[in-house]
SERO-4910 file (N, C-alpha, C, O; in steps of 0.05 Angstrom, whole numbers):
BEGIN
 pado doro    nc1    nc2    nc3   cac1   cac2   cac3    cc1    cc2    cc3    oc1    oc2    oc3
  Unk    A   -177   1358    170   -181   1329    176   -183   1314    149   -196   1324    131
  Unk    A   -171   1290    146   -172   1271    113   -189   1254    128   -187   1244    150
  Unk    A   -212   1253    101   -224   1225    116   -216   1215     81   -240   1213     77
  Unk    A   -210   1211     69   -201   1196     35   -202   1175     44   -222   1164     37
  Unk    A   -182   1158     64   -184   1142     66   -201   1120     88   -193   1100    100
  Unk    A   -230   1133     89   -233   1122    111   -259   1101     82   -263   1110     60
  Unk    A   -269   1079     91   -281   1063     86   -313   1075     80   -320   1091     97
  Unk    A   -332   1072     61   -347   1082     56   -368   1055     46   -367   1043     25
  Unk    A   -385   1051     68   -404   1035     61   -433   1042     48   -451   1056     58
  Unk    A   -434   1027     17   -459   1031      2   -477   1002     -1   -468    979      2
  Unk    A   -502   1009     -6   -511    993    -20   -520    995    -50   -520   1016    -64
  Unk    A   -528    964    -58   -533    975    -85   -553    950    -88   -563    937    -69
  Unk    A   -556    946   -121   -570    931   -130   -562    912   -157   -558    922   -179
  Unk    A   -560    881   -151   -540    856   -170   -559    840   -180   -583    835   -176
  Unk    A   -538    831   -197   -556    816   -212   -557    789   -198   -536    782   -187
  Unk    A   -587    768   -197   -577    749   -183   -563    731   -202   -576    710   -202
  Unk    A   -547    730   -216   -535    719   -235   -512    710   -224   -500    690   -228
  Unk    A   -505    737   -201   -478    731   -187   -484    733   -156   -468    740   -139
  Unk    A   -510    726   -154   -513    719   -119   -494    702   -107   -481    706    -86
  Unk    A   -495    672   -128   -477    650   -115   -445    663   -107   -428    657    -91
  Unk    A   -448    680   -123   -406    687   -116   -411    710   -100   -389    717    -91
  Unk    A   -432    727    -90   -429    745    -76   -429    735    -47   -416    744    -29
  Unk    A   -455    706    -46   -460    699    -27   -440    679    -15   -443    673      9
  Unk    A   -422    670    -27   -415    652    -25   -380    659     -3   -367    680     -8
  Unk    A   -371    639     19   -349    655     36   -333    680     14   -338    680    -11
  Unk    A   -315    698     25   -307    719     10   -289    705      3   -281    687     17
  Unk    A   -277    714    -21   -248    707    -46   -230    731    -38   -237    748    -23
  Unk    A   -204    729    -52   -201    744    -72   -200    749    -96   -202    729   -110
  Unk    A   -195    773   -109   -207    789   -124   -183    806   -139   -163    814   -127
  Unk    A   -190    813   -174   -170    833   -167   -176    851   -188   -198    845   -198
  Unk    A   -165    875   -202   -186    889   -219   -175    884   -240   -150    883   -240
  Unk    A   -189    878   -263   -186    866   -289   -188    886   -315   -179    881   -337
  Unk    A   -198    906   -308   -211    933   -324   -222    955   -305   -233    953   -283
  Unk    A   -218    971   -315   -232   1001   -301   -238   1017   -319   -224   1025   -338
  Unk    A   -265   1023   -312   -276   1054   -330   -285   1067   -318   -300   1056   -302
  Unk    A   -285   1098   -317   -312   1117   -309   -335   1106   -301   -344   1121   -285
  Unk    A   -346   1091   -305   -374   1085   -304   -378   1045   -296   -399   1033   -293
  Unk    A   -349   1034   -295   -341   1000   -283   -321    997   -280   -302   1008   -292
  Unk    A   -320    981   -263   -292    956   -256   -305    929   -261   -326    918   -255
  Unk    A   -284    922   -274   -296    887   -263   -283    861   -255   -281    840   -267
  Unk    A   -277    865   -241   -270    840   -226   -264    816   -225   -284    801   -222
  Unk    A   -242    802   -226   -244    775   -232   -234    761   -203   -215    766   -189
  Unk    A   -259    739   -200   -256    737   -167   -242    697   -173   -250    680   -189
  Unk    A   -219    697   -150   -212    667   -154   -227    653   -147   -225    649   -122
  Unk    A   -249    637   -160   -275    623   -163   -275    598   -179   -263    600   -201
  Unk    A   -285    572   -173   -287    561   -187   -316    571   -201   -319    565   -224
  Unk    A   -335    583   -191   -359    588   -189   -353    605   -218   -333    612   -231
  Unk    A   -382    608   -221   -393    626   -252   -412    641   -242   -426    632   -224
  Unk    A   -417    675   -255   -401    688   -264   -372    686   -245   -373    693   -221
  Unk    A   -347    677   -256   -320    696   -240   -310    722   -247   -290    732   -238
  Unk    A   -324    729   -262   -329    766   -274   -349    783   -261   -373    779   -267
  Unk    A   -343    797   -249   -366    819   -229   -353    839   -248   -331    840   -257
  Unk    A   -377    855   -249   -378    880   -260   -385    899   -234   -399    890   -216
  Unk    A   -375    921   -234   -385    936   -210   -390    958   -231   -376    961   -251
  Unk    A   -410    974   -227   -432    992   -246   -445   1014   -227   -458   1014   -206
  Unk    A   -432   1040   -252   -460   1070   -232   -478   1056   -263   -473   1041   -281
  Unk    A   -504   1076   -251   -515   1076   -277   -507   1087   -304   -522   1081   -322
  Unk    A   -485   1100   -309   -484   1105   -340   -467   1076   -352   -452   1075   -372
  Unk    A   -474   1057   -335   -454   1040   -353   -482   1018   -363   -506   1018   -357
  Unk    A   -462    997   -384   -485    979   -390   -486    964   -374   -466    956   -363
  Unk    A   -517    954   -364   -520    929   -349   -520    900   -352   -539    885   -355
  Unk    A   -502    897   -351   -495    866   -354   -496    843   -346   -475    835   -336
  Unk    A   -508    831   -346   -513    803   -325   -505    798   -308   -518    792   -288
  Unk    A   -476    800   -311   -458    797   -284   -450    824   -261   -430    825   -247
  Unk    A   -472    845   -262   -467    871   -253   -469    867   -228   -473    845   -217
  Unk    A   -465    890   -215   -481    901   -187   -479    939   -197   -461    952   -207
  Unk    A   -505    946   -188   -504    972   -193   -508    984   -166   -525    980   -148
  Unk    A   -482   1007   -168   -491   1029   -141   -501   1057   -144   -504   1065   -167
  Unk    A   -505   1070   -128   -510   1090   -124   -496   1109   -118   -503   1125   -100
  Unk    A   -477   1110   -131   -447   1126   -116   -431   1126   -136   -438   1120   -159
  Unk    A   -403   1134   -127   -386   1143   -144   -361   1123   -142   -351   1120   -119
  Unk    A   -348   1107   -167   -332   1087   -161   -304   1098   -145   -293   1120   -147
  Unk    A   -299   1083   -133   -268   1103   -125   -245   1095   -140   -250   1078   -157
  Unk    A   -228   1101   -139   -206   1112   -163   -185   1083   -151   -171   1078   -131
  Unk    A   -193   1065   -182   -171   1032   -178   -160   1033   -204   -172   1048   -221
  Unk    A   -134   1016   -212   -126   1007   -225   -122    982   -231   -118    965   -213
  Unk    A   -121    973   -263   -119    949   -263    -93    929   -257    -70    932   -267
  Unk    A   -104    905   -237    -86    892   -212    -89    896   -184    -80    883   -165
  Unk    A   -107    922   -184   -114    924   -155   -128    904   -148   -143    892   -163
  Unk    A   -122    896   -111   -129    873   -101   -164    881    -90   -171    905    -87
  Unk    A   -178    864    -85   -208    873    -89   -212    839    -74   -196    820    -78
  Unk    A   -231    839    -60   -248    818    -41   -280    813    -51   -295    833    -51
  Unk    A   -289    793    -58   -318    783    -62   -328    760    -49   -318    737    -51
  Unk    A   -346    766    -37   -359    741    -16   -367    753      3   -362    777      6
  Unk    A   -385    733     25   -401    736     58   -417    769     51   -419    789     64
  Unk    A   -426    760     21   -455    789     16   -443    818      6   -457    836     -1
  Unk    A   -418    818      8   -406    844     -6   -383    838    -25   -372    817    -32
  Unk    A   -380    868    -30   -360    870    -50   -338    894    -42   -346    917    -47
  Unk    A   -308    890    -30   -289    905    -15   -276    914    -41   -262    897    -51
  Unk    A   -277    935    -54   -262    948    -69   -252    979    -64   -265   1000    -64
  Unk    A   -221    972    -57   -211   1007    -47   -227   1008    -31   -237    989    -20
  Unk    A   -230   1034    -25   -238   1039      6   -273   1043      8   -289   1055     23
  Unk    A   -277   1025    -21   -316   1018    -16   -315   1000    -16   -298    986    -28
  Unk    A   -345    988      6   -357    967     16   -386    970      4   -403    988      7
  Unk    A   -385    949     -9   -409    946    -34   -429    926    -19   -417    906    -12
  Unk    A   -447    925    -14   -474    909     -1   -498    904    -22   -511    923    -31
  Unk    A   -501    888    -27   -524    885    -43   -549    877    -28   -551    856    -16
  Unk    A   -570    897    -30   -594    898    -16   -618    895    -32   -640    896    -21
  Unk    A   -615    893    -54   -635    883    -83   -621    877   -100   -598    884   -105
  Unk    A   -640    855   -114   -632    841   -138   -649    845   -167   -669    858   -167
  Unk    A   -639    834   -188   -650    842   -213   -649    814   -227   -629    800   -227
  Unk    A   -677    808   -241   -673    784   -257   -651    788   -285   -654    808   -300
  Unk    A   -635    773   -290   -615    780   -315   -640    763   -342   -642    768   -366
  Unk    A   -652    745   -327   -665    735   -346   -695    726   -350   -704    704   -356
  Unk    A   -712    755   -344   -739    752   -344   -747    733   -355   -730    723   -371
  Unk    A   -774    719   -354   -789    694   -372   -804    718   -385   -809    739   -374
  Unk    A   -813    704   -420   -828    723   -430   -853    702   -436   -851    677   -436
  Unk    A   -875    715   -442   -902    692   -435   -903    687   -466   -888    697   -482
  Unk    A   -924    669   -472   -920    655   -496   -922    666   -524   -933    688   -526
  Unk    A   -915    658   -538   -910    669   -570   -916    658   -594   -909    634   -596
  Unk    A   -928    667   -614   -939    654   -637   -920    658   -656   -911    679   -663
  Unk    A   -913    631   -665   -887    634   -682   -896    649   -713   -878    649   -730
  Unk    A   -922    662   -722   -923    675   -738   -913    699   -731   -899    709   -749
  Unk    A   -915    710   -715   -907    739   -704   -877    731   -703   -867    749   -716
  Unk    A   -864    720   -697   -831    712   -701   -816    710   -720   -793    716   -722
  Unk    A   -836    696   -743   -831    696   -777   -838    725   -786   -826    734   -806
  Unk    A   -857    739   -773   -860    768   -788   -837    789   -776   -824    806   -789
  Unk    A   -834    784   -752   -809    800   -737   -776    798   -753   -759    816   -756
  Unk    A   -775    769   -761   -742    761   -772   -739    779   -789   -717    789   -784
  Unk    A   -749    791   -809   -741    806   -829   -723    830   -825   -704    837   -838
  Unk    A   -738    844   -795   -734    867   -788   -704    864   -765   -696    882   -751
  Unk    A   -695    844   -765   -681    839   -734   -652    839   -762   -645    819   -773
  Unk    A   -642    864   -765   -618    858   -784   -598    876   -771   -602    900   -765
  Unk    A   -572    858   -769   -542    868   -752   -533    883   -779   -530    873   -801
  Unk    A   -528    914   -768   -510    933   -784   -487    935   -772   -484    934   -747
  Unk    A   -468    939   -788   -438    933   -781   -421    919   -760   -402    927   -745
  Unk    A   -438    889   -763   -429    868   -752   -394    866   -749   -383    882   -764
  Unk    A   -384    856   -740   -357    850   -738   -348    833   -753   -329    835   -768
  Unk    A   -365    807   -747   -354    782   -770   -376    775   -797   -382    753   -806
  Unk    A   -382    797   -805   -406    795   -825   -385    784   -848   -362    793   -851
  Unk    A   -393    770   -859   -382    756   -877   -367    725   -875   -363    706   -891
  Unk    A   -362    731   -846   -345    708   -839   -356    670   -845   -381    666   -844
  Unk    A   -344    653   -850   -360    631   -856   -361    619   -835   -379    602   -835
  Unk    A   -348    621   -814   -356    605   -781   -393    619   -781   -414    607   -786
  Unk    A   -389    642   -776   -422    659   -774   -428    641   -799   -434    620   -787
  Unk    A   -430    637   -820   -452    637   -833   -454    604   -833   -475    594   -842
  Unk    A   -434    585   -823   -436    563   -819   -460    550   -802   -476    531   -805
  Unk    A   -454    567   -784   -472    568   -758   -498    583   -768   -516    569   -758
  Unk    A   -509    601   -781   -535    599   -785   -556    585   -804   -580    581   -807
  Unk    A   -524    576   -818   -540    553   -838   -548    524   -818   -570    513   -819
  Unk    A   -526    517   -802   -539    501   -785   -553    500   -770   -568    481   -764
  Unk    A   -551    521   -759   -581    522   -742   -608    524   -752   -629    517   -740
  Unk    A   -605    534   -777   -636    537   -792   -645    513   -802   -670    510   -807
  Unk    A   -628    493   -807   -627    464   -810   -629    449   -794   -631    425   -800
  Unk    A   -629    455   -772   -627    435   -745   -600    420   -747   -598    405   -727
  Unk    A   -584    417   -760   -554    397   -760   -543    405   -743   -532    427   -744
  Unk    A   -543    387   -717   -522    395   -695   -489    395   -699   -472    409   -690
  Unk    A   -488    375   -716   -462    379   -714   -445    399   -733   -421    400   -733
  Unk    A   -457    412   -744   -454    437   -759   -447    462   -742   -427    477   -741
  Unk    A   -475    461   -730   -476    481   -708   -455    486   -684   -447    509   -679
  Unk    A   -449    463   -671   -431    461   -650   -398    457   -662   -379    462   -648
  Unk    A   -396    449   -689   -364    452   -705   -365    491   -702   -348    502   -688
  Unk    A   -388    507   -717   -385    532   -725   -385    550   -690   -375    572   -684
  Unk    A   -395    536   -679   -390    553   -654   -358    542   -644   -341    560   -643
  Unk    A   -353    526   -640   -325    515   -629   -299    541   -650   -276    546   -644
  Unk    A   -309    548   -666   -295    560   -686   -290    598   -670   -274    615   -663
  Unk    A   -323    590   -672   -322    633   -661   -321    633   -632   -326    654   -621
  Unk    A   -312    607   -613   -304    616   -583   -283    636   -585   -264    625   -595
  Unk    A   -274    670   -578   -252    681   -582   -249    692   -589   -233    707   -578
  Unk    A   -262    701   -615   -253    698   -646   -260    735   -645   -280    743   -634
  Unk    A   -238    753   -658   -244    777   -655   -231    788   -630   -232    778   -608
  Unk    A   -219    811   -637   -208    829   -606   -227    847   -592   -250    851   -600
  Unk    A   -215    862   -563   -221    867   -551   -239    853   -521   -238    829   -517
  Unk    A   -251    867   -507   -255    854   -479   -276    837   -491   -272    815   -481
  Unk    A   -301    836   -510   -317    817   -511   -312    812   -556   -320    827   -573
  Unk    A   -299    788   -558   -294    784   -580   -317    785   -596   -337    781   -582
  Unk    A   -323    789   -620   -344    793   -631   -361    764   -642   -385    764   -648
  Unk    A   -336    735   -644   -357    720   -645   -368    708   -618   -388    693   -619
  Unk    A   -354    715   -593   -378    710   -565   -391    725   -563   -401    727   -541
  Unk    A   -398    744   -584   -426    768   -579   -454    752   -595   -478    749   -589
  Unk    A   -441    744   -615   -452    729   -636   -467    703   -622   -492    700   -624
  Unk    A   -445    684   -607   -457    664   -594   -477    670   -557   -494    659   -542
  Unk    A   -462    692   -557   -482    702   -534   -518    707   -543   -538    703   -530
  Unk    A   -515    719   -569   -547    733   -577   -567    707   -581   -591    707   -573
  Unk    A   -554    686   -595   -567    675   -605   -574    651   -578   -597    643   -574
  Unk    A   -553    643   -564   -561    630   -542   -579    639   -523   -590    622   -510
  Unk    A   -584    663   -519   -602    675   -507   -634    675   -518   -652    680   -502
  Unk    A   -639    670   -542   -651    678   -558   -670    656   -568   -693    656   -576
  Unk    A   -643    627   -564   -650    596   -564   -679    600   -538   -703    597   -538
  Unk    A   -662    606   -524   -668    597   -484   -698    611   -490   -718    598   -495
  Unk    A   -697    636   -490   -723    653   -480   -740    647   -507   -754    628   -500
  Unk    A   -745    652   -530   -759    654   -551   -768    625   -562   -790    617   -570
  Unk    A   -746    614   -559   -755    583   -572   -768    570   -548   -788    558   -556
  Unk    A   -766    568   -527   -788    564   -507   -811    583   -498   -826    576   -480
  Unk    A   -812    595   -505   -842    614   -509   -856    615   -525   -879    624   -522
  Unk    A   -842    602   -559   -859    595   -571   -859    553   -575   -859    542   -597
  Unk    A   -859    542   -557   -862    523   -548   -840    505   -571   -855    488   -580
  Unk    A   -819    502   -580   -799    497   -596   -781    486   -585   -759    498   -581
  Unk    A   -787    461   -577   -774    445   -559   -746    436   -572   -727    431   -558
  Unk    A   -746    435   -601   -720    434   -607   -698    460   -613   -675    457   -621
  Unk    A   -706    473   -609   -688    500   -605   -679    510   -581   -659    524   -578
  Unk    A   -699    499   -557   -685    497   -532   -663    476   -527   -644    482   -512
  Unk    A   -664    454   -539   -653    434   -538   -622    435   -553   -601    426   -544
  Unk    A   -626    451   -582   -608    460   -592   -586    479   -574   -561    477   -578
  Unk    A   -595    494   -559   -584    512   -537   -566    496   -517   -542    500   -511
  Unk    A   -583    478   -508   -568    467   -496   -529    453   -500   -508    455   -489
  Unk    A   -540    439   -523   -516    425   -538   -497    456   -541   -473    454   -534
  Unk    A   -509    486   -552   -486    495   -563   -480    503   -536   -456    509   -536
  Unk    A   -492    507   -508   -486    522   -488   -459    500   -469   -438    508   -459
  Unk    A   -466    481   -471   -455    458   -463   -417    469   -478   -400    481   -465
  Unk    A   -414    462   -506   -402    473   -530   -374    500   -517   -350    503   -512
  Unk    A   -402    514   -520   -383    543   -518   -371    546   -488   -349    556   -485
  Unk    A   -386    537   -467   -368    546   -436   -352    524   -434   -330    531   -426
  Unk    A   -355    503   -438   -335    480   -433   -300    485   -427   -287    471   -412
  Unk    A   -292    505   -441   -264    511   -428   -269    542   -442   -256    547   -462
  Unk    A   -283    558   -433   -277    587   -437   -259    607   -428   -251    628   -437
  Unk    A   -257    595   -409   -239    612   -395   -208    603   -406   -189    617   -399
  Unk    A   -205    585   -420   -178    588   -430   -175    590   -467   -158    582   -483
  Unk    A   -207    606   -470   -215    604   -502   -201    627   -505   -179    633   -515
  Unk    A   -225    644   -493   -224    675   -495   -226    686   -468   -225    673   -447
  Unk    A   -233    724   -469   -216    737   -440   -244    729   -415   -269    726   -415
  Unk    A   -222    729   -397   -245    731   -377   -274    746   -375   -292    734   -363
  Unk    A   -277    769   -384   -300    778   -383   -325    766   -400   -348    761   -394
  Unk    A   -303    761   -437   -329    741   -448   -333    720   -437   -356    712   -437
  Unk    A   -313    703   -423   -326    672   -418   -345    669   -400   -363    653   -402
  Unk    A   -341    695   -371   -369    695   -362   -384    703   -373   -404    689   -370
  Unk    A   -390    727   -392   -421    726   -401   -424    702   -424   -448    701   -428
  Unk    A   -416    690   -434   -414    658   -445   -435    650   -428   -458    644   -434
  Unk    A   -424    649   -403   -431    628   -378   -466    645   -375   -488    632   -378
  Unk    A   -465    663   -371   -490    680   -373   -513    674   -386   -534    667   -377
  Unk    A   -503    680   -424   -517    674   -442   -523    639   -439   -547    633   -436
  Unk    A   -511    627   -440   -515    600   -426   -541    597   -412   -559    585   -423
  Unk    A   -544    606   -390   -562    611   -375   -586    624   -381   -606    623   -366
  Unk    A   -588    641   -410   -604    653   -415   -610    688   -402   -627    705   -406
  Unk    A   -586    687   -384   -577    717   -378   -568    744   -394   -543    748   -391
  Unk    A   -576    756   -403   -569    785   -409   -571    813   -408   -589    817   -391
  Unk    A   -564    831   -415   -574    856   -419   -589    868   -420   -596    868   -444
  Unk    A   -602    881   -410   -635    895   -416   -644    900   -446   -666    895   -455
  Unk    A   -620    913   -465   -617    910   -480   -619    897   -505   -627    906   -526
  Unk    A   -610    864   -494   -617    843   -511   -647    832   -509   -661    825   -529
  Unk    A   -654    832   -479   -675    826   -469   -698    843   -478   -719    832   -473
  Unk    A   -702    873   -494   -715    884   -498   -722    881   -520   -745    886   -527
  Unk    A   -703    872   -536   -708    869   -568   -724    833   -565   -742    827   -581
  Unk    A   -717    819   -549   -727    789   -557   -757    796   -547   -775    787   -561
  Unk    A   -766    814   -519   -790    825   -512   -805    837   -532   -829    830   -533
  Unk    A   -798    853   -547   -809    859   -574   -820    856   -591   -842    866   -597
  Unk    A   -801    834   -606   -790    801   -618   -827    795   -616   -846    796   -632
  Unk    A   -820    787   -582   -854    764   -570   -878    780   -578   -895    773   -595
  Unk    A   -876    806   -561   -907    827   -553   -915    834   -588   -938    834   -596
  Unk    A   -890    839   -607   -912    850   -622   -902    880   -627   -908    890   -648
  Unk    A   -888    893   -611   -880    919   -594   -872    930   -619   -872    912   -635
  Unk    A   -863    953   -631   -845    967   -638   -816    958   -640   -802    962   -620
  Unk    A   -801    943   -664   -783    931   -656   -748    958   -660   -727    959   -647
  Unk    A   -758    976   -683   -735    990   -687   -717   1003   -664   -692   1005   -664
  Unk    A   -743   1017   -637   -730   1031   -625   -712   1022   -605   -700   1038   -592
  Unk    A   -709    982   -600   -697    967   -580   -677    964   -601   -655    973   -595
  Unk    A   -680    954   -622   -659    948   -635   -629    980   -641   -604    978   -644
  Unk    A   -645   1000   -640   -631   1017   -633   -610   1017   -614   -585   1015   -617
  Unk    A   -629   1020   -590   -614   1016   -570   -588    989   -568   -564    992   -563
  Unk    A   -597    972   -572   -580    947   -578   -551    951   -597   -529    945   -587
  Unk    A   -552    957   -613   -536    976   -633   -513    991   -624   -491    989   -634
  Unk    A   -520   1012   -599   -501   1029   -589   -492   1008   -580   -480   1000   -600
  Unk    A   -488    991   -563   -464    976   -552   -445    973   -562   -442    965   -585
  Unk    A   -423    981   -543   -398    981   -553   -392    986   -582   -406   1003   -594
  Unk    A   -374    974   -596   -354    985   -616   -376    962   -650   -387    968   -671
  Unk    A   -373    938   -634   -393    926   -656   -407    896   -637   -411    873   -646
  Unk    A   -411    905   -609   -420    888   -605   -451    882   -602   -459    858   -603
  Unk    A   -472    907   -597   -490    912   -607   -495    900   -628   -515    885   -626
  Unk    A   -482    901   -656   -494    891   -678   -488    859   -679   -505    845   -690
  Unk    A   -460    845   -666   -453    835   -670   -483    802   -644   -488    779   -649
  Unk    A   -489    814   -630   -504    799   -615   -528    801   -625   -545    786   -615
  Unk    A   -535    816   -642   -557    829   -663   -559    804   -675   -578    789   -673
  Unk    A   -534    801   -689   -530    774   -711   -535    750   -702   -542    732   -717
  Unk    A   -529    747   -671   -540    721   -654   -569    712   -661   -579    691   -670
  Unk    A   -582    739   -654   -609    741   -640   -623    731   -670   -636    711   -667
  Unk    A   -622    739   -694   -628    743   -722   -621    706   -724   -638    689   -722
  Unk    A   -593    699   -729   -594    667   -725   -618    653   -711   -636    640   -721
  Unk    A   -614    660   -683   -634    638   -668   -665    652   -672   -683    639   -660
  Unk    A   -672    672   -684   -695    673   -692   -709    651   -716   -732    642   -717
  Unk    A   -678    647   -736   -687    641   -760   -688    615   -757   -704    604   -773
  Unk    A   -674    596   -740   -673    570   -723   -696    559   -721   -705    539   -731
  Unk    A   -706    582   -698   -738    574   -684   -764    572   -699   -781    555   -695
  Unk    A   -767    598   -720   -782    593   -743   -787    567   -757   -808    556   -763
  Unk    A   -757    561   -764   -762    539   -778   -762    511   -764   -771    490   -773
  Unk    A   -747    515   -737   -755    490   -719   -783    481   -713   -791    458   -710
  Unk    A   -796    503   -711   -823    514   -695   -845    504   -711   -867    497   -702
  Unk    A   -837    503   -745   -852    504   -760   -848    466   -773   -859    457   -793
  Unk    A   -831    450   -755   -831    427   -759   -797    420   -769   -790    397   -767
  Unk    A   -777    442   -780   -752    436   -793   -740    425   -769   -749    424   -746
  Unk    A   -714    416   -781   -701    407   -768   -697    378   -764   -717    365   -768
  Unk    A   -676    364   -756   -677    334   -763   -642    329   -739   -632    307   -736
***
């Protein structure tokens, strides 16, 4: 008897990052990438994330995930795939999400001395655009508060770099994240504010900057959504914690995007310090 093709219903656990598009009537869908360990999805949405990741656990978790408990079934990229009315129809699995995961915990408040003693230690090794003057445009402006510095040098790194997540939207992902959670925890009302302007900036036409997968986590980091990953090192960053062994972890990502969102995080640290501490104009 073949049952291969018979339909195999799981549940799992998403990020609510992408509740609105899971919840929202079903699309279609179609596969954009496949790995051992993801697919991801690009669903016809006006909605954000329009990038679903579908995830076992050996993959990274990403804002826009859903993680199962099972084994992905065997797609290629262009296969047709359905998202909406609470699931996810890919091949002959039916994906249900029955728990959710914050992409973007709140972290409780922070003494911007402990943030000035942390910056030293928060340094990107073999960044991708290390050297580049868009990056270093952008952390000179931000450490200055000059918006329009800031938002010229990001308009620059929307793209910028190959592969599925370019290395300067890793860059503008770390540090937007980093604006959102850190500069509002340590009460740095202009570094949240700063966030805003570059978040505004960078999604405004992403999806025809760079590839689909960065512009939703763009849209993510925007939001202040990320990685456990990223999220562990800015937790760190706050508590006081041990910072080498998150930053580790942060590091393995991918090819240089680890370091390269490293370099975000290190910017909007050095931002908030000096915002925090009265700079800025």
């Amino acid at each position: 008897m073949t049952v291969g093709t018979r339909t195999r219903h799981v549940t799992g656990a998403a990020s609510t990052a992408v509740r609105p598009v899971l919840e929202a009537p079903r699309r279609p869908a179609r596969v954009l990438a496949a790995f051992p360990a993801g697919v991801y999805l690009e669903v016809r949405t006006d909605l954000e994330p329009s990038v679903i990741a579908v995830i076992t656990g050996a993959a990274t978790r990403l804002p826009n995930s859903v993680l199962l408990a099972a084994e992905l079934p065997h797609v290629t990229v262009g296969d047709e795939a359905s998202v909406g009315d609470g699931s996810v129809e890919l091949g002959h699995l039916s994906l249900r999400a029955r728990r959710w995961w914050d992409p973007a915990p709140p972290l409780g408040p922070v003494d911007l001395v402990r943030l000035a003693e942390a910056l030293p230690r928060v340094v990107p090794h073999g960044a991708g655009l290390a050297g580049n003057a868009a990056v270093a445009l952008l952390a000179e402006s931000c450490a200055s508060g000059w918006l329009l510095g800031a938002v010229t040098a990001a308009e620059q790194l929307v793209g910028l770099g190959p592969g599925l997540t370019p290395s300067g939207d890793d860059v503008l992902a770390g540090l937007l994240v980093t604006l959102r959670h850190l500069g509002g925890a340590a009460g740095a009302e202009r570094a949240v504010w700063l966030a805003g302007w570059l978040a505004a900036t960078v999604t405004f036409d992403a999806r025809t900057r760079t590839t689909p997968i960065s512009a939703t986590l763009l849209h993510c980091a925007a939001r202040g959504e990320a990685s456990p990953e990223v999220i562990d090192v800015l937790r760190c960053v706050a508590g006081g914690h041990p910072l080498e062994p998150a930053l580790l972890r942060l590091h393995a990502l991918g090819h240089t995007s680890g370091a390269d969102l490293t370099q975000g995080i290190a910017i909007g640290l050095s931002a908030i310090v000096g915002m925090g501490a009265g700079g800025g104009t």
